[in-house]
C-alpha positions in Angstrom: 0.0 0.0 0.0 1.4 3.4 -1.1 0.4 6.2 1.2 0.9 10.0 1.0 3.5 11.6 2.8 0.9 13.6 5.2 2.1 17.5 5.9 5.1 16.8 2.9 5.5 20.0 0.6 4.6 18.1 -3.1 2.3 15.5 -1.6 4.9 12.3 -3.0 3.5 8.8 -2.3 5.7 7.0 0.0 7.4 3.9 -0.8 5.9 0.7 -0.8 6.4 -0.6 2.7 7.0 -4.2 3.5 7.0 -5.2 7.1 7.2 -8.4 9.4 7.5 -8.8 12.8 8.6 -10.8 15.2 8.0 -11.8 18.9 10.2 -12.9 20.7 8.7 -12.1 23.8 4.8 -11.4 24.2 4.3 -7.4 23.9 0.4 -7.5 24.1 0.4 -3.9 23.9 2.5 -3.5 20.6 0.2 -5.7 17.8 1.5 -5.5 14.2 -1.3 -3.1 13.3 0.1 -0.2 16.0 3.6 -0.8 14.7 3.2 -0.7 11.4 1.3 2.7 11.5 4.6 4.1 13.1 6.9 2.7 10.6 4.4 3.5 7.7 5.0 7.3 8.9 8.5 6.9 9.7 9.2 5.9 6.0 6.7 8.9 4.9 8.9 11.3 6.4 12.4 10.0 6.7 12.5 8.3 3.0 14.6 9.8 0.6 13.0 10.6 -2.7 14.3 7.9 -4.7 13.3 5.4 -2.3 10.7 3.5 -4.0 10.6 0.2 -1.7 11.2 -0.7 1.9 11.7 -4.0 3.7 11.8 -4.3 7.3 11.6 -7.1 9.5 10.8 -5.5 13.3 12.0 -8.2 16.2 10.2 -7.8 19.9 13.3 -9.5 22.2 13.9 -10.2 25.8 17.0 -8.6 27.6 19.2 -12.1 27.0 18.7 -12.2 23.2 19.1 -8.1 23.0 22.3 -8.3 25.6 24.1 -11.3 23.0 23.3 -9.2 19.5 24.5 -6.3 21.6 27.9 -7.5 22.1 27.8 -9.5 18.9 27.6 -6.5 16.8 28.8 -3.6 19.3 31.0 -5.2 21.8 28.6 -3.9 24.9 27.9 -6.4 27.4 24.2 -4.9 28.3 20.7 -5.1 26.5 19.9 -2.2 24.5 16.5 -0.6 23.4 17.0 -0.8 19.9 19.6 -2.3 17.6 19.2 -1.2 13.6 20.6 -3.7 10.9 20.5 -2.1 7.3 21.6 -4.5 4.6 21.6 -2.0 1.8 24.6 -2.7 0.1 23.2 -3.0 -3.5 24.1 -0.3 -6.2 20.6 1.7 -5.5 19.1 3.7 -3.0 15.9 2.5 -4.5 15.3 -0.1 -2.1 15.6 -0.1 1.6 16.1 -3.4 3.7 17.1 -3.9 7.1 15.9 -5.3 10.6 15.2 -3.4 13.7 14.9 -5.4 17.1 13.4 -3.9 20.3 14.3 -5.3 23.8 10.8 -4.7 25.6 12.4 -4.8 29.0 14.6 -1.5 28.2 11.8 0.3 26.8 9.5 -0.2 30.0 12.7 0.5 32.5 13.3 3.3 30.3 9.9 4.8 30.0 9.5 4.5 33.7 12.8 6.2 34.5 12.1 8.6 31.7 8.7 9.4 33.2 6.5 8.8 29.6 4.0 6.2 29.1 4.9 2.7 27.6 3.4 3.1 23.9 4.6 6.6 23.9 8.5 5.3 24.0 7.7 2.5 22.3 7.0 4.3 19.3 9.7 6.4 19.5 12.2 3.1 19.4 10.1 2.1 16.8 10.5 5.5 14.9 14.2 6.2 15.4 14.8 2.7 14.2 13.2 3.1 11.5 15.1 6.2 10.7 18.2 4.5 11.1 17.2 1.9 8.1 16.4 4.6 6.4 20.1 5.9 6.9 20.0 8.8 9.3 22.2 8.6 12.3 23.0 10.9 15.0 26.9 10.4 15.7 28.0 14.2 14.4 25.4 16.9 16.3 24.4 18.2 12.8 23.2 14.4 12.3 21.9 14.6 15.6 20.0 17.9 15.2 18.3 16.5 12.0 17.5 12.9 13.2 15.9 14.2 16.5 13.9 17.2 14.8 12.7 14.3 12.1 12.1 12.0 15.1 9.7 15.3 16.8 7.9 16.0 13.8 7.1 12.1 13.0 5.7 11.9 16.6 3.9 15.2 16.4 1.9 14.0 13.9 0.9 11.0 15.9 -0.3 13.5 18.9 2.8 12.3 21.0 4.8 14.6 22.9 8.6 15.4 22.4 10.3 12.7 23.6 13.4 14.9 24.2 11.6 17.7 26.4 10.2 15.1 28.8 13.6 13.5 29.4 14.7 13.2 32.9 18.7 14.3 33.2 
């Protein structure tokens, strides 16, 4: 399903989104339906314009299976809220395809440290993620500037608050 970019200057459809997920662990609160709509506007406002398809494959994990892909990949001997694979090694920028795994334990701690509600953070994970496969990063503060104002504008539009105002320092 192709859906327009809502609020996007020149009303562009959005690239074709493919999507599984995964559980690992139950997540009762998170069905595919709910994720999905924050990916689908994720990819309507991060895209690039010559994206024309992207695959993702979203994996709900427990704190054992987040903590070993951790320090598989990153060398950090903890659970993390979100890891971002992005295969796109092929020739075009055409197609997106990565996976983006979620350790549910984090997010609640975090939410519950951060003071926000469960679904609220959630969807942000879900978001910068997604952002992530769509190759924004945040290591330089210009990148991290852009990424977080994409990441406030995407949530905006879903009626959730700035995730980076409510933080707790």
């Amino acid at each position: 399903m192709v859906l327009p970019l809502p609020g996007v200057a020149g009303g562009r459809s959005a690239p074709k989104l493919s999507l599984s997920v995964q559980y690992a662990i139950s997540a009762k609160s998170l069905p595919r339906w709910r994720l999905r709509r924050w990916i689908a506007r994720a990819v309507a406002y991060g895209a690039s314009e010559s994206v024309q398809n992207v695959q993702l494959t979203l994996r709900l994990v427990g704190s054992v299976e987040s903590q070993r892909l951790n320090f598989g990949y990153r060398t950090k001997s903890k659970p993390t809220n979100v890891l971002t694979f992005d295969y796109n090694e092929f020739d075009t920028d055409e197609l997106v395809l990565a996976d983006i795994v979620i350790c549910t334990p984090v997010l609640k701690a975090e939410a519950r440290a951060q003071g926000k509600t469960y679904l609220d953070h959630a969807a942000h994970l879900v978001i910068h993620g997604t952002l992530h496969a769509l190759g924004h990063d945040h290591i330089k503060p210009a990148q991290a500037q852009l990424m977080e104002g994409l990441e406030r504008r995407i949530l905006a539009s879903l009626s959730i608050a700035d995730p980076y105002a409510t933080e707790k320092k």
